[in-house]
Each structure stands twice: as structure tokens, then as C-alpha cells.
Backbone as JSON Lines, residues from 0, in Angstrom:
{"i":0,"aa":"X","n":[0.84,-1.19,0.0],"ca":[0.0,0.0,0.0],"c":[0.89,1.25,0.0]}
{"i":1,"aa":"X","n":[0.45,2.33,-0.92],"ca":[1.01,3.36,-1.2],"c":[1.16,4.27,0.0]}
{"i":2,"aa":"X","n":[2.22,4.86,1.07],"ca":[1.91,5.5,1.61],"c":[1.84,7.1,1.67]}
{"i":3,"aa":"X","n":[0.21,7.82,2.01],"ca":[-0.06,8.89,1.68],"c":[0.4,10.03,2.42]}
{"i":4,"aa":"X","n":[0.59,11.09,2.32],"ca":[0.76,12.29,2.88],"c":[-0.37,12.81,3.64]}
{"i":5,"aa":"X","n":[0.39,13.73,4.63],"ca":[-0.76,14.4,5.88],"c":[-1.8,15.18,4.59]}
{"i":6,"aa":"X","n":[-1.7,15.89,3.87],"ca":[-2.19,16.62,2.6],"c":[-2.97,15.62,1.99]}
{"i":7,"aa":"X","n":[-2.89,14.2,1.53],"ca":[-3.43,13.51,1.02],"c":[-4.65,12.96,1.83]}
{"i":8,"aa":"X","n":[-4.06,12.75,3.07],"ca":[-5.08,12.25,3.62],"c":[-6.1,13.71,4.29]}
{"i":9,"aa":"X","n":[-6.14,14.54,4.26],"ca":[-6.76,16.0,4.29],"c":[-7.96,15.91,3.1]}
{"i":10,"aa":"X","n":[-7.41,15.54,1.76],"ca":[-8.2,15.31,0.62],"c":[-9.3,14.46,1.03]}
{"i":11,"aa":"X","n":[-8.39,13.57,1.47],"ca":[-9.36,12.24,1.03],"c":[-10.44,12.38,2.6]}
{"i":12,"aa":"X","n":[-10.16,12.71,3.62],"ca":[-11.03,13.31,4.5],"c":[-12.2,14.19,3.71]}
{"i":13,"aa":"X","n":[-12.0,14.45,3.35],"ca":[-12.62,15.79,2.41],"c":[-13.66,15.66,1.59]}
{"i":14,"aa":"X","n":[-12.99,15.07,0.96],"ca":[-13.82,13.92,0.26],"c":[-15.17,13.37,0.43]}
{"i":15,"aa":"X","n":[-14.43,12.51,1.3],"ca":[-15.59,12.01,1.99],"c":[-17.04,12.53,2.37]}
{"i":16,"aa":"X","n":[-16.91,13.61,3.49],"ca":[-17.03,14.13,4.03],"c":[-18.06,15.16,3.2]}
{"i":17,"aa":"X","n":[-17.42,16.13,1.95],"ca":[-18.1,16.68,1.33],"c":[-19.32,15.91,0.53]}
{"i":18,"aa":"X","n":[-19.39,14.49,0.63],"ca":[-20.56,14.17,-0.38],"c":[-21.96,14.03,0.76]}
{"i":19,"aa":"X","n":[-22.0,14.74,1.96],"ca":[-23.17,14.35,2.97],"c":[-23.46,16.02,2.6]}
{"i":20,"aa":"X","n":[-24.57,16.43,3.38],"ca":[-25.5,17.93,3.04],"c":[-24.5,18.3,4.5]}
{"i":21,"aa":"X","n":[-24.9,17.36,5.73],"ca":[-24.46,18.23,7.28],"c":[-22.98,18.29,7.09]}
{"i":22,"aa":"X","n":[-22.46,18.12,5.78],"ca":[-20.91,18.23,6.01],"c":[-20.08,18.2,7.35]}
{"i":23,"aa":"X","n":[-19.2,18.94,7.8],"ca":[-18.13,18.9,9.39],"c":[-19.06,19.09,10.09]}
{"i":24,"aa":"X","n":[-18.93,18.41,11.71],"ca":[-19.65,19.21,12.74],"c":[-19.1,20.17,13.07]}
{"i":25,"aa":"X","n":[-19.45,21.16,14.54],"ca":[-18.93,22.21,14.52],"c":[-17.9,22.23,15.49]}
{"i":26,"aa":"X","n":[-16.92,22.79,15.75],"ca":[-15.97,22.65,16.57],"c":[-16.27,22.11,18.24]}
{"i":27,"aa":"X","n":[-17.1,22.82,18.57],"ca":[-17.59,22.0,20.24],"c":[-17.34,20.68,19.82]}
{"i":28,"aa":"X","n":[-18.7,20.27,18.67],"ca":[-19.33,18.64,18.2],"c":[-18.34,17.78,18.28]}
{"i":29,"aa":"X","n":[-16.86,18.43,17.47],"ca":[-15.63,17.37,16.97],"c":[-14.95,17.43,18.33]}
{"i":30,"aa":"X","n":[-14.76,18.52,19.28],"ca":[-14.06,18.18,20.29],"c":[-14.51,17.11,21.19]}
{"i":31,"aa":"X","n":[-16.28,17.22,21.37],"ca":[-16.69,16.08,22.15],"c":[-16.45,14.83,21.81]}
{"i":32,"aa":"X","n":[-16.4,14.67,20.0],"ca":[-16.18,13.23,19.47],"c":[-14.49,12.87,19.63]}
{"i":33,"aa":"X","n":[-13.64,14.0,19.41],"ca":[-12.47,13.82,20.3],"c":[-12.16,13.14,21.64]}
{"i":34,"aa":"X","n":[-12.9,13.84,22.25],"ca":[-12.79,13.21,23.22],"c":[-13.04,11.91,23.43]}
{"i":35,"aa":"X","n":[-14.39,11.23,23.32],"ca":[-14.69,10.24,23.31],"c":[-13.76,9.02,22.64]}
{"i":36,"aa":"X","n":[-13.28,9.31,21.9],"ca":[-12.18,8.77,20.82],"c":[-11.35,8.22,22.08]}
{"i":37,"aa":"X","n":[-10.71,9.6,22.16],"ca":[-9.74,9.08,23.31],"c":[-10.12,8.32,24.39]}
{"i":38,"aa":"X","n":[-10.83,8.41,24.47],"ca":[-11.4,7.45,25.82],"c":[-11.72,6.63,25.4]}
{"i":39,"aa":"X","n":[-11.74,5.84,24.58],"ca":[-12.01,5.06,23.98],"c":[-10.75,4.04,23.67]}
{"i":40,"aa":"X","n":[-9.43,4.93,23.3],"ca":[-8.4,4.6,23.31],"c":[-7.73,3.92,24.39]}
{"i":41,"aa":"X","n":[-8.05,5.29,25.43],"ca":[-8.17,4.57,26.72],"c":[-8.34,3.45,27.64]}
{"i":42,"aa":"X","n":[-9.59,3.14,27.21],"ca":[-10.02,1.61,27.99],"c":[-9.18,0.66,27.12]}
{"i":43,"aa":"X","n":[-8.56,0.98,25.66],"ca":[-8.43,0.21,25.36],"c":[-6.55,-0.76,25.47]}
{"i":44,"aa":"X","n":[-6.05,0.55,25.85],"ca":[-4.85,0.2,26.73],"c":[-5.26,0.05,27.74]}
{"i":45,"aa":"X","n":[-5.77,0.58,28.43],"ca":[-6.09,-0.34,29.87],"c":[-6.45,-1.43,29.96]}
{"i":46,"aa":"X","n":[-6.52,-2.18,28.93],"ca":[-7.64,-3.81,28.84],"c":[-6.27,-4.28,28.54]}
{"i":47,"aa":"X","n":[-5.57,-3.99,27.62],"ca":[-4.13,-4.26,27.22],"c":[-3.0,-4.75,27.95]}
{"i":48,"aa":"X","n":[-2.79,-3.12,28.97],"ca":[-1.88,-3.15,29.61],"c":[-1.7,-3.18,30.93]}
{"i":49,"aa":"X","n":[-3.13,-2.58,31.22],"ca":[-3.52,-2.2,32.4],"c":[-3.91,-3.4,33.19]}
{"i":50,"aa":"X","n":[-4.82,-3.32,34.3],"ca":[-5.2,-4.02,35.24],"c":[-7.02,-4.54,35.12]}
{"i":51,"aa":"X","n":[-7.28,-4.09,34.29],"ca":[-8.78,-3.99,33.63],"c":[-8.68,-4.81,32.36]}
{"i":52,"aa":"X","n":[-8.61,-6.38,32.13],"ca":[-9.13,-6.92,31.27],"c":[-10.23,-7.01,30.94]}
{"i":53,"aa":"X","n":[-10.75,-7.16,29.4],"ca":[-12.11,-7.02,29.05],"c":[-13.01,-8.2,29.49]}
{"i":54,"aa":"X","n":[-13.97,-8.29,29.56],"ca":[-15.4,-9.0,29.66],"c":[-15.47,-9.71,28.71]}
{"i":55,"aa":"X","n":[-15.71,-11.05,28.9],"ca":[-16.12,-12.23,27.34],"c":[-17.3,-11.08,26.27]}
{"i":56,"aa":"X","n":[-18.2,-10.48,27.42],"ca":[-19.04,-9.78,26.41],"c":[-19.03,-8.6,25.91]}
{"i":57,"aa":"X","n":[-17.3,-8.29,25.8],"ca":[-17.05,-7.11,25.79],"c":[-16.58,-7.16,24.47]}
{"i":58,"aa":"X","n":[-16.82,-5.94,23.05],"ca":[-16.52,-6.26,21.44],"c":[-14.92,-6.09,21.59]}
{"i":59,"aa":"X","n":[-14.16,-7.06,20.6],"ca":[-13.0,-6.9,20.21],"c":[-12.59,-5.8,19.43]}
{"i":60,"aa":"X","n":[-12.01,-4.62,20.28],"ca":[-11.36,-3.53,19.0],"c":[-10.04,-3.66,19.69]}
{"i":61,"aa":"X","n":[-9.21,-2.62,18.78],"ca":[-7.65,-2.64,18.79],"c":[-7.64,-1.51,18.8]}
{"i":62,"aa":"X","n":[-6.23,-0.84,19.61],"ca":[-5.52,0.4,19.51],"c":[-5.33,0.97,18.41]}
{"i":63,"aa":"X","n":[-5.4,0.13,16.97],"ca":[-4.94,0.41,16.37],"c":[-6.15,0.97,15.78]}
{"i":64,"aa":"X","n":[-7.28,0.46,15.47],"ca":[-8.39,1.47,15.38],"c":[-8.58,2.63,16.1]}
{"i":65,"aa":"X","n":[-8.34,2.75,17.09],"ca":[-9.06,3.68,18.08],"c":[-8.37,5.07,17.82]}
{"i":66,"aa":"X","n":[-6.84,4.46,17.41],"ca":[-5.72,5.5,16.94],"c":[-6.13,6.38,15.8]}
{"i":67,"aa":"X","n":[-7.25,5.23,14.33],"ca":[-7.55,5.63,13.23],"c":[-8.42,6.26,13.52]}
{"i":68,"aa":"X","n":[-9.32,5.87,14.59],"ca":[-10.52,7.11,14.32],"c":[-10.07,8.56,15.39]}
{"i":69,"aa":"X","n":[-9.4,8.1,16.15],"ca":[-8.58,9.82,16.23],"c":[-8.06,10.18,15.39]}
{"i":70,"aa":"X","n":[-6.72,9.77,15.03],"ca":[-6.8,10.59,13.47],"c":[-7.57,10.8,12.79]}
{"i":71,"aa":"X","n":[-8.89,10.17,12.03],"ca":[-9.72,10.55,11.13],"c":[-10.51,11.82,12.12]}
{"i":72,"aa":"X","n":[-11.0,12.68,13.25],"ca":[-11.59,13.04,13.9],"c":[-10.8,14.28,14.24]}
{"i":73,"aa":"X","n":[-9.29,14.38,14.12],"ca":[-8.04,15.03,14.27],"c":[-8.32,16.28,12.73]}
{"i":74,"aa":"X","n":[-8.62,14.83,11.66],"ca":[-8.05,15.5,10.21],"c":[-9.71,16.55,10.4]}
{"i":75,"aa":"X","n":[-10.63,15.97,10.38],"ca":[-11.88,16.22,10.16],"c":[-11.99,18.13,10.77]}
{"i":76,"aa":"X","n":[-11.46,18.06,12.14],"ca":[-11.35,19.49,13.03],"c":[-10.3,20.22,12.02]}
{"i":77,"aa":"X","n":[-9.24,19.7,11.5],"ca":[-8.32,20.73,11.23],"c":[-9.16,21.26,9.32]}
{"i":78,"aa":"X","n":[-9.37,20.02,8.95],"ca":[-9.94,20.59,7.44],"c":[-11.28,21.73,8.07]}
{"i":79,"aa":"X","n":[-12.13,21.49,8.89],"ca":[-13.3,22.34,9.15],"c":[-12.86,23.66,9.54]}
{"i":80,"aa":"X","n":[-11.41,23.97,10.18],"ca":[-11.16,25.26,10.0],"c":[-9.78,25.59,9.45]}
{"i":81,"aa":"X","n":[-9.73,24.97,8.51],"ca":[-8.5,25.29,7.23],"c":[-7.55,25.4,7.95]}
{"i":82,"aa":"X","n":[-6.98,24.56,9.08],"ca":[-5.85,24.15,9.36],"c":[-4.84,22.97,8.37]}
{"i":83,"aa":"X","n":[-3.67,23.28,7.93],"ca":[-2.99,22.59,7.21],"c":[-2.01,21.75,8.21]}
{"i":84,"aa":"X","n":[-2.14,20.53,7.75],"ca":[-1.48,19.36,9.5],"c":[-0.27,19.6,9.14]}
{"i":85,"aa":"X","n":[0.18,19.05,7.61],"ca":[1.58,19.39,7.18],"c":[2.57,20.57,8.32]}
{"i":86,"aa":"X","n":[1.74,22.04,8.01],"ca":[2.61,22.52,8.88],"c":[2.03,23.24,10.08]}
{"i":87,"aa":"X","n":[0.97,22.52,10.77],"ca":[1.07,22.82,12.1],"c":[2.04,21.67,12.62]}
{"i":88,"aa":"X","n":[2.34,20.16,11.9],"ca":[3.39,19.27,12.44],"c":[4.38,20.16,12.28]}
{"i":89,"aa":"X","n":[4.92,20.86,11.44],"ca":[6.51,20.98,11.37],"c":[6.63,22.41,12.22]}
{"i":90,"aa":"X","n":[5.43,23.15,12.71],"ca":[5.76,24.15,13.49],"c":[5.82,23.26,14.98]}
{"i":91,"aa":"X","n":[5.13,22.44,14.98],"ca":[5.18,21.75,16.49],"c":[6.66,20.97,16.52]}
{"i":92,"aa":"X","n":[7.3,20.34,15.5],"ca":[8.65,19.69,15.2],"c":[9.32,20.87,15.68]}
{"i":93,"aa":"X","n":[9.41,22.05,15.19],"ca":[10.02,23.12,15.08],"c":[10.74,23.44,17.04]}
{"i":94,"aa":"X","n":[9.18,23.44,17.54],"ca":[9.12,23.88,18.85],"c":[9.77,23.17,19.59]}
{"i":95,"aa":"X","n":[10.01,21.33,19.42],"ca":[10.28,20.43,20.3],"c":[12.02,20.36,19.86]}
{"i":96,"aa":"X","n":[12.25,20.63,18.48],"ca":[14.0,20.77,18.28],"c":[14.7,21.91,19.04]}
{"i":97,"aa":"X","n":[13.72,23.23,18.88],"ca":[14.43,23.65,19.86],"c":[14.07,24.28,21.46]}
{"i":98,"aa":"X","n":[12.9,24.61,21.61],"ca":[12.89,24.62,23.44],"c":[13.12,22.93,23.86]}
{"i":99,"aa":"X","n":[12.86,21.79,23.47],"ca":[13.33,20.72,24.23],"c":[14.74,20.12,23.5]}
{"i":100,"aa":"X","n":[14.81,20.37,23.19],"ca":[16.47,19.87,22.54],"c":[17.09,19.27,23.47]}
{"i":101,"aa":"X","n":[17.2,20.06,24.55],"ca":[18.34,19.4,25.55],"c":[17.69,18.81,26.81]}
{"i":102,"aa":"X","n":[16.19,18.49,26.33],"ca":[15.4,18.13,27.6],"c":[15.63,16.63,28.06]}
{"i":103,"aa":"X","n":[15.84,16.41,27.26],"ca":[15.84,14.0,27.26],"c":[17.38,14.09,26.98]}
{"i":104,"aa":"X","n":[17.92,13.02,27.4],"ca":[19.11,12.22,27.37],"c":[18.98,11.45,26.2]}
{"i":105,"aa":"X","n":[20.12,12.17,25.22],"ca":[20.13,11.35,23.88],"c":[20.76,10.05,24.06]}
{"i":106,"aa":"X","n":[20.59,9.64,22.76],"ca":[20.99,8.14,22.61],"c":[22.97,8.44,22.2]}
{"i":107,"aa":"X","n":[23.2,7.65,22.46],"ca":[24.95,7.17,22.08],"c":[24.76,7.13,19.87]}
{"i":108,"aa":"X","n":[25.42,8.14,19.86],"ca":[25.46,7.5,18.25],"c":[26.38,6.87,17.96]}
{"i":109,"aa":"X","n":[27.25,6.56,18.42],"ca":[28.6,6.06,18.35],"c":[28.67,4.47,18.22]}
């Protein structure tokens, strides 16, 4: 599988998205579904890793979903107010090279 760009996948969010009438919800709407996401994520390392294994009658999902529909829910908020991820990542890259630069103990390159 081809792998796509933060931009690509913005499109293809978009996409989607544009063929319904209620198009994006509104910023509150996506933060609440944010949230929930995460919490969602949540229980689901905790069933994982934590001390809270699931219930026989409890549905099988994976982190690895829970991850996709935050991202898909991530892209959805930033296309609804013409945020570009591309470079709010590389301004956030930007911030962590240099106010934390010297915060963590690098690795040995040697």
C-alpha cells in the first residue's frame, strides 16, 4: 500500500465528508467526538496493559483502530477550519528541536 501524505489524507477526509449535506460538525461537536475517541483509546490500553481486562461480552477492538478514528476526527477538526497538518506538524517539530532539545538524554550514536 502506497503511503499517503498528511495533505493527502486531508483530501481524502474531504472527500468524503463533502458528499453528505451536514458536512463537518462544529468545533464544540468534533471536540466532544475527540474526546470520546480518546477514551475510547483509553479503555483500550487499559484492557491491554492495564489491570482492567475485558469482559467475554465485551466487542474486540484494537488500539490500532481507536488511533484511526482519532486521526480521522483530528483531520476532520483541522480541514473544518483550514488548518494545514503538514505545517502545524513541522511548526510543532520546530518547537520540540528547539525549546526541548536538551530536555531527554540522547541516545549514544557512536
Amino acid at each position: 500500500m502506497k503511503e499517503k501524505s498528511l495533505a493527502e489524507l486531508q483530501r481524502e477526509v474531504d472527500q468524503y465528508i463533502s458528499q453528505f449535506k451536514e458536512g463537518y460538525f462544529s468545533p464544540l461537536s468534533m471536540l466532544a467526538r475527540m474526546s470520546e475517541e480518546v477514551g475510547e483509546l483509553a479503555r483500550e490500553v487499559n484492557h491491554r496493559f492495564g489491570e482492567k481486562p475485558k469482559k467475554a461480552s465485551e466487542a474486540d477492538n484494537s488500539i490500532e483502530l481507536e488511533l484511526g478514528d482519532i486521526l480521522f476526527i483530528t483531520i476532520c477538526f483541522a480541514n473544518s477550519l483550514g488548518i494545514d497538518l503538514t505545517e502545524a506538524h513541522d511548526k510543532v517539530m520546530h518547537k520540540f528541536n528547539t525549546r526541548d532539545a536538551n530536555r531527554w538524554t540522547k541516545k549514544d550514536t557512536e
